[in-house]
Backbone as CSV, one residue per row, in Angstrom:
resi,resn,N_x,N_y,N_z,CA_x,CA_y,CA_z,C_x,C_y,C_z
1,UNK,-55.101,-12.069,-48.876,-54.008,-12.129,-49.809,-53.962,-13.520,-50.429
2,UNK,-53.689,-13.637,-51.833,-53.758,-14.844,-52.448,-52.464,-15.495,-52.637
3,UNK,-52.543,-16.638,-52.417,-50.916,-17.169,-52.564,-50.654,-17.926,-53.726
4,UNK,-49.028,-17.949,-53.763,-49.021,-18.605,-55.075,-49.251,-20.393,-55.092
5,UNK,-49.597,-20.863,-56.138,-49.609,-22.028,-55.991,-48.122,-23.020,-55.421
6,UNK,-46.648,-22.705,-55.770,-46.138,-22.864,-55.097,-45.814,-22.924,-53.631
7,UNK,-46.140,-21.906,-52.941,-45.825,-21.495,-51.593,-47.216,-22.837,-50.662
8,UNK,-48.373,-22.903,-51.469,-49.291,-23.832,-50.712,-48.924,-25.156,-51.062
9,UNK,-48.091,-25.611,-51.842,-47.718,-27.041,-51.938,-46.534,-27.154,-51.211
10,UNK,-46.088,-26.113,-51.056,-44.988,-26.241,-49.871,-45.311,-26.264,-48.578
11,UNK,-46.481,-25.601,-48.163,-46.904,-25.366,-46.576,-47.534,-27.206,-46.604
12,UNK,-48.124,-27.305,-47.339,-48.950,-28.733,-47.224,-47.960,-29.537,-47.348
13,UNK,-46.762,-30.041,-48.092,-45.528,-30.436,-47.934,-45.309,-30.649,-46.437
14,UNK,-44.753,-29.378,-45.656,-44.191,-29.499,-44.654,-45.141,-30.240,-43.334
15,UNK,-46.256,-29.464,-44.335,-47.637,-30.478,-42.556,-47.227,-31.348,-42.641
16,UNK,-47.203,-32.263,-43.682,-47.586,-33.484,-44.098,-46.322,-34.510,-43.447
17,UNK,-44.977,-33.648,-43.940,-44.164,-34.604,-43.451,-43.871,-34.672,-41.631
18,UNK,-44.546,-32.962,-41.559,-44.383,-33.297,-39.530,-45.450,-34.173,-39.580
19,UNK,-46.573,-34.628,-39.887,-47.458,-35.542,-39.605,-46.953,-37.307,-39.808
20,UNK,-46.103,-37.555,-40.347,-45.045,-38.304,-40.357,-44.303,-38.500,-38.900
21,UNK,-43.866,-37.863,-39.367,-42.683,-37.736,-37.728,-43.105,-37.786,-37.025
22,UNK,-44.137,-37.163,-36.824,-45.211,-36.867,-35.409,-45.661,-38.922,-34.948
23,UNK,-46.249,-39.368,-36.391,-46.533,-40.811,-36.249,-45.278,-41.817,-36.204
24,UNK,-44.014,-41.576,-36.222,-43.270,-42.484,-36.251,-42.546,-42.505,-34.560
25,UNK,-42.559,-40.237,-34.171,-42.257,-40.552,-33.022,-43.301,-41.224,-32.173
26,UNK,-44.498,-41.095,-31.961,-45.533,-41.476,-30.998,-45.804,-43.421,-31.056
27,UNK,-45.156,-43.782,-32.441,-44.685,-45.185,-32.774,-44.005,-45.685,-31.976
28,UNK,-42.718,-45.207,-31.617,-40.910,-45.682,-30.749,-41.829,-44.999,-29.589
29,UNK,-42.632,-44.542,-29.096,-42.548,-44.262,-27.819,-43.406,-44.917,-26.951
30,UNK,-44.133,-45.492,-27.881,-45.482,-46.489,-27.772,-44.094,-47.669,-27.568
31,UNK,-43.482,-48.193,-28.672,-42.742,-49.980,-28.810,-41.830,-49.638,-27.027
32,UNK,-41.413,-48.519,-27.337,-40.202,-48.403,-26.303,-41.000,-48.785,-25.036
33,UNK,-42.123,-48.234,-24.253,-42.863,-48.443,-23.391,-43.898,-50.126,-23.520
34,UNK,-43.844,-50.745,-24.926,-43.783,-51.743,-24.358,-42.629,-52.875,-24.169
35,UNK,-41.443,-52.331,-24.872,-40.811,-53.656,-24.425,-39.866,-53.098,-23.083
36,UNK,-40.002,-52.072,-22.920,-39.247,-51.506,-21.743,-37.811,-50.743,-22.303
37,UNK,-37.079,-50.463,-21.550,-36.186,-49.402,-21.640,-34.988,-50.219,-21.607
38,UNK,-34.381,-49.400,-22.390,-32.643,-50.658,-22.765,-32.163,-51.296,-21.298
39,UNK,-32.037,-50.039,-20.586,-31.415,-50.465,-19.313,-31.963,-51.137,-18.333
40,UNK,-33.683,-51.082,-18.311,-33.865,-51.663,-17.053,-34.736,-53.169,-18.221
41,UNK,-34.732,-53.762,-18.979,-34.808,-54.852,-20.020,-34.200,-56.287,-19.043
42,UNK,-35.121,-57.381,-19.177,-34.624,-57.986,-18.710,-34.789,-59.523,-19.843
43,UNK,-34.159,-60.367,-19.735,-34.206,-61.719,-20.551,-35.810,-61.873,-20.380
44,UNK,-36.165,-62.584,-21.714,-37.473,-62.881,-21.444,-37.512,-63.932,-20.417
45,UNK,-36.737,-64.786,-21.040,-36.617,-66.137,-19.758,-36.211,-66.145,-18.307
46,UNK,-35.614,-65.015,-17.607,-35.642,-64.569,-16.677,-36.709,-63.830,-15.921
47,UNK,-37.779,-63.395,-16.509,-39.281,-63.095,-16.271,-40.062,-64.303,-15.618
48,UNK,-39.914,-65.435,-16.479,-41.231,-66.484,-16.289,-40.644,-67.395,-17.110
49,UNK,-40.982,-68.889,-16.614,-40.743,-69.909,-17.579,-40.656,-69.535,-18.858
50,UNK,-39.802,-70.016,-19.916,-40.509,-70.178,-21.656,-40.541,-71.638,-21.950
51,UNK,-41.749,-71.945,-22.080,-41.733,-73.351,-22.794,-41.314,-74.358,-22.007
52,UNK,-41.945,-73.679,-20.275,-42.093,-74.519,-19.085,-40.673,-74.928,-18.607
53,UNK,-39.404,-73.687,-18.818,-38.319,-74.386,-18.560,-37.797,-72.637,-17.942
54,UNK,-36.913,-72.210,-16.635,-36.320,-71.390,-16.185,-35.146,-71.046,-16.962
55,UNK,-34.501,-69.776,-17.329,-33.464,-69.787,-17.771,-32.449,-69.149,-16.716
56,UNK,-31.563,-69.603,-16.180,-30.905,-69.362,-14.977,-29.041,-69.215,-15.236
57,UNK,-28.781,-68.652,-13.908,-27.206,-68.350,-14.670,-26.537,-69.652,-13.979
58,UNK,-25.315,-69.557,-14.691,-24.551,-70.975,-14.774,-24.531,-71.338,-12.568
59,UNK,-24.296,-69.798,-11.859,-23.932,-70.264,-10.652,-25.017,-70.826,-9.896
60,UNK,-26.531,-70.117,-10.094,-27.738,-70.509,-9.976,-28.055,-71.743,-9.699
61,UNK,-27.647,-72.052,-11.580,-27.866,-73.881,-11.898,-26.916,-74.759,-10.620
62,UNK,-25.917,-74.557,-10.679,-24.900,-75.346,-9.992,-25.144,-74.912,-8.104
63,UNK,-25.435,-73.968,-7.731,-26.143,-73.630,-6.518,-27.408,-74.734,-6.234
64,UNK,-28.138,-75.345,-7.068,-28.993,-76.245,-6.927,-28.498,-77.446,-6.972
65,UNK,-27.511,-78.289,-7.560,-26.376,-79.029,-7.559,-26.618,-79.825,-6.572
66,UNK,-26.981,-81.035,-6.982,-26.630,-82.173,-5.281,-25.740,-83.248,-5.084
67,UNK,-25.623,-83.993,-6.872,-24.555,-84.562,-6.600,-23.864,-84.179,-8.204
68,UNK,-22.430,-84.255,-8.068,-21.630,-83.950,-9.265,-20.668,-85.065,-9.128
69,UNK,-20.688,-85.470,-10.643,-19.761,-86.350,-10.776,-18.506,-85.952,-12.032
70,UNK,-17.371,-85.907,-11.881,-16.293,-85.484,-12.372,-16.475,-86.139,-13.811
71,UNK,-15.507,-85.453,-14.610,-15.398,-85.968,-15.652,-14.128,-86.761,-16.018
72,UNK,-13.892,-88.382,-16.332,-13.132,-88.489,-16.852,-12.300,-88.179,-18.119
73,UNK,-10.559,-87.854,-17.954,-10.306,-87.208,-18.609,-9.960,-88.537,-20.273
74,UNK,-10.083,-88.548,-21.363,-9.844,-89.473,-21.792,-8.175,-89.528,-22.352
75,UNK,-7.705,-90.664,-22.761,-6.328,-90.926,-23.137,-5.886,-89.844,-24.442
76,UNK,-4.836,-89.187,-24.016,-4.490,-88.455,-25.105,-5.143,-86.706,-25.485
77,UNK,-6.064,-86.949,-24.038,-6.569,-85.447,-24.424,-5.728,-84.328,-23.457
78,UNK,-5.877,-83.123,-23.813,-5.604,-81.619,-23.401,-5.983,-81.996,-21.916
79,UNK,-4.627,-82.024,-20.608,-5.687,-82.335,-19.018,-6.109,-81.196,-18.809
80,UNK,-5.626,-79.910,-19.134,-6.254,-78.696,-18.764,-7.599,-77.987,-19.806
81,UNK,-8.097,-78.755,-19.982,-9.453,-78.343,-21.450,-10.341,-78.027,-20.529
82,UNK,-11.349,-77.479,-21.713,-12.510,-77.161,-20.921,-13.716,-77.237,-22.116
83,UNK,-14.842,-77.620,-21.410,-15.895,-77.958,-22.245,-16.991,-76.885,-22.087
84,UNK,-18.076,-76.431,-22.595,-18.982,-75.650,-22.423,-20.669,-76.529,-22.410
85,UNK,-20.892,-76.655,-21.803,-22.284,-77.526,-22.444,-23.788,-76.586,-22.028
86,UNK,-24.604,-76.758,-22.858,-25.915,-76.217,-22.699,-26.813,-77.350,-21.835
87,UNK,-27.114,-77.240,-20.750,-27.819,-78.176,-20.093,-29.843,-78.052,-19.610
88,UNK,-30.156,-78.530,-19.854,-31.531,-78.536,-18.884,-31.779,-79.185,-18.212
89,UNK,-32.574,-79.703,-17.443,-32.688,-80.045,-16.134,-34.316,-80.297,-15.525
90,UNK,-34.528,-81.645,-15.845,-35.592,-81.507,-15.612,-36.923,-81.284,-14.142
91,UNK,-37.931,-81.568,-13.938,-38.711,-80.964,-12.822,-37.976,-82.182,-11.319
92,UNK,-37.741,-83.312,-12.109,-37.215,-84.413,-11.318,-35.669,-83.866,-10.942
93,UNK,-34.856,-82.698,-11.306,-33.503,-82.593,-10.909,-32.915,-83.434,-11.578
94,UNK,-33.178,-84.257,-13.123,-32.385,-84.901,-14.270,-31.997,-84.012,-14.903
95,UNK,-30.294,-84.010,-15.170,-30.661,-83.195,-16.579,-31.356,-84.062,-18.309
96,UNK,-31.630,-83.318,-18.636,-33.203,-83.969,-20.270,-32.108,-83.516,-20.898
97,UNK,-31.451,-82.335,-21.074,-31.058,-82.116,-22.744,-29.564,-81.797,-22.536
98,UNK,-28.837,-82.166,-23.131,-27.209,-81.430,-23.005,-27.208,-81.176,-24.438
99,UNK,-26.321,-80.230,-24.587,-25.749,-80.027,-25.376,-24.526,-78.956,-25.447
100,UNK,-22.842,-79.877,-26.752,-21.936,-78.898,-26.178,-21.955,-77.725,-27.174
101,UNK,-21.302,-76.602,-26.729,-21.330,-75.331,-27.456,-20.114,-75.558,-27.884
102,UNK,-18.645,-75.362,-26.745,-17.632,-75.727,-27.630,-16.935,-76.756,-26.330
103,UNK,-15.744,-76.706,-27.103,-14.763,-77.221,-26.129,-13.973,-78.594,-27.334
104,UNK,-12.921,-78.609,-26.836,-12.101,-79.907,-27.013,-13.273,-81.404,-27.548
105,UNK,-13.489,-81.542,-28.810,-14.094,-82.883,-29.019,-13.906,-84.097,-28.686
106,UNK,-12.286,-83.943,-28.023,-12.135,-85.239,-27.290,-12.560,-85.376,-26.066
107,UNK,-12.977,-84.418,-25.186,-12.956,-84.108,-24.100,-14.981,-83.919,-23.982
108,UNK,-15.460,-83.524,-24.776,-17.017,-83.201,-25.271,-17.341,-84.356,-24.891
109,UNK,-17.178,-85.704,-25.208,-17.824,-86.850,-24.540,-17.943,-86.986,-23.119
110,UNK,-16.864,-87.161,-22.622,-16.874,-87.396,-21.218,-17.443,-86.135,-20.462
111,UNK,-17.596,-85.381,-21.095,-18.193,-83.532,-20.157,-19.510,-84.594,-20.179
112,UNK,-20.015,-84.479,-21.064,-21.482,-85.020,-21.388,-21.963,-86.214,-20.406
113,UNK,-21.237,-86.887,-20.534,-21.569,-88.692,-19.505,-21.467,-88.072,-18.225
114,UNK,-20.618,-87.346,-17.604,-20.580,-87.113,-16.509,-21.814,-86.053,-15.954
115,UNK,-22.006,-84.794,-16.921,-22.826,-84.171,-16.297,-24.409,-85.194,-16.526
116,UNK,-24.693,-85.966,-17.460,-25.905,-86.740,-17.445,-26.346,-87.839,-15.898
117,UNK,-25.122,-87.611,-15.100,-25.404,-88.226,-13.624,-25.350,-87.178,-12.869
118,UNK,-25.130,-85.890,-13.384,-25.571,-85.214,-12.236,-27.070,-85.295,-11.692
119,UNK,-26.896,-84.638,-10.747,-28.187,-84.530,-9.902,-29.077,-83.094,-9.118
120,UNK,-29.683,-82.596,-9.660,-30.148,-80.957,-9.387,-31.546,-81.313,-8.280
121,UNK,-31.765,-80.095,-7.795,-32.775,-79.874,-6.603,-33.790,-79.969,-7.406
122,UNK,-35.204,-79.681,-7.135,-36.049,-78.909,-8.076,-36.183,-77.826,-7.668
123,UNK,-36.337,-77.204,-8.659,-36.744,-75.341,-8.813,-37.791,-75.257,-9.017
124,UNK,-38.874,-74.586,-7.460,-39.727,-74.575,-7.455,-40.203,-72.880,-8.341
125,UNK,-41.277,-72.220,-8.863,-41.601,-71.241,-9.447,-43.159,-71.115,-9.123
126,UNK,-43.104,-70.122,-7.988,-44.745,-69.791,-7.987,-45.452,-71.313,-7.630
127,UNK,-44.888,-71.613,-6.646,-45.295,-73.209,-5.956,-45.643,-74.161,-7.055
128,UNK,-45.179,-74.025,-8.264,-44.663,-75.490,-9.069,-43.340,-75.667,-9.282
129,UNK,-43.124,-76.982,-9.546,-41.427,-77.047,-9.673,-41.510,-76.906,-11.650
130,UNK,-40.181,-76.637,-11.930,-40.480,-76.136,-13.239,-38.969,-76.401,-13.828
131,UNK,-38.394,-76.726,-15.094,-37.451,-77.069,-15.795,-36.586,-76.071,-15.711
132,UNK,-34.908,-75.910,-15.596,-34.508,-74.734,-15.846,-33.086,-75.391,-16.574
133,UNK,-32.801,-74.107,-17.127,-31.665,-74.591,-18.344,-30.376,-73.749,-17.741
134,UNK,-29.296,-73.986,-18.526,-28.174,-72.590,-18.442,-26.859,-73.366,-18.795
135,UNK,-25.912,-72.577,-19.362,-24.954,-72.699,-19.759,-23.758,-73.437,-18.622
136,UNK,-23.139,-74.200,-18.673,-22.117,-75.286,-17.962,-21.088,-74.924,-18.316
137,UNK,-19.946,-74.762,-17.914,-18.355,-74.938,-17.894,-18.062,-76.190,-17.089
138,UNK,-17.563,-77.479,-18.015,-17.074,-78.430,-17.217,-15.371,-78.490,-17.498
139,UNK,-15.270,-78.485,-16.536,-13.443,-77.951,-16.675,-12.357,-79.628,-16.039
140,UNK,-11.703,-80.527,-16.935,-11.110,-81.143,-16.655,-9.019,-80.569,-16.316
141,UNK,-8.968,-80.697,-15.224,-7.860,-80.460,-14.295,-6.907,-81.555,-14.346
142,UNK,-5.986,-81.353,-13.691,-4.975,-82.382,-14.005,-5.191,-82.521,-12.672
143,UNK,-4.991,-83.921,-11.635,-5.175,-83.966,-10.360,-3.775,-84.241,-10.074
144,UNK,-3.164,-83.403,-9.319,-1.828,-83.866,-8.516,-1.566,-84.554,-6.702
């Protein structure tokens, strides 16, 4: 039986676009299997160093902690403020980099001077010691 020319630009139509779909699903199922699955996904930096530095959570960082030195509060500031700082930490247990995210600008200095005398363990990784970073809450209190 002969068909009309319509009806075969339609059948070839429809291959064509499941051949589509077919390549976009076998695409997401390929990416999905390599970057892993939403739920079990983990930080890249929680895998393995990036750029020779650990990325660790704030209790982690401070679990390694050896000596802490308070922050003075300065004249005229908020006694109950709080600062946020981005810290790293180098293989020696220095912290190398601060930086604040937010907090009180009057109060941002002294977070800073104080956590730059802290003093961290080293974090050893796969028997080298290795840099690790993470987010700080330095919280000035009123002392009674």
């Amino acid at each position: 039986m002969l068909r009309r020319s319509g009806e075969l630009e339609y059948g070839t139509m429809i291959r064509r676009l499941f051949v589509v779909f077919a390549l976009l699903f076998v695409s997401t199922i390929a990416l999905e299997q390599e970057t892993g699955s939403p739920d079990t996904r983990v930080a890249p930096c929680a895998l393995h160093p990036v750029n020779g530095r650990l990325c660790v959570s704030e209790g982690v960082l401070l679990g390694f902690l050896l000596r802490r030195v308070a922050p003075k509060l300065p004249i005229g500031a908020n006694p109950d403020g709080e600062v946020i700082l981005h810290v790293a930490v180098a293989k020696n247990g220095k912290p190398l980099k601060i930086a604040v995210i937010s907090g009180d600008p009057m109060l941002a200095h002294s977070a800073v001077q104080a956590v730059r005398r802290w003093l961290f363990m080293p974090y050893t990784y796969r028997g080298k010691d290795v840099e690790m970073e993470s987010d700080v809450h330095v919280r000035f209190a009123t002392s009674n």
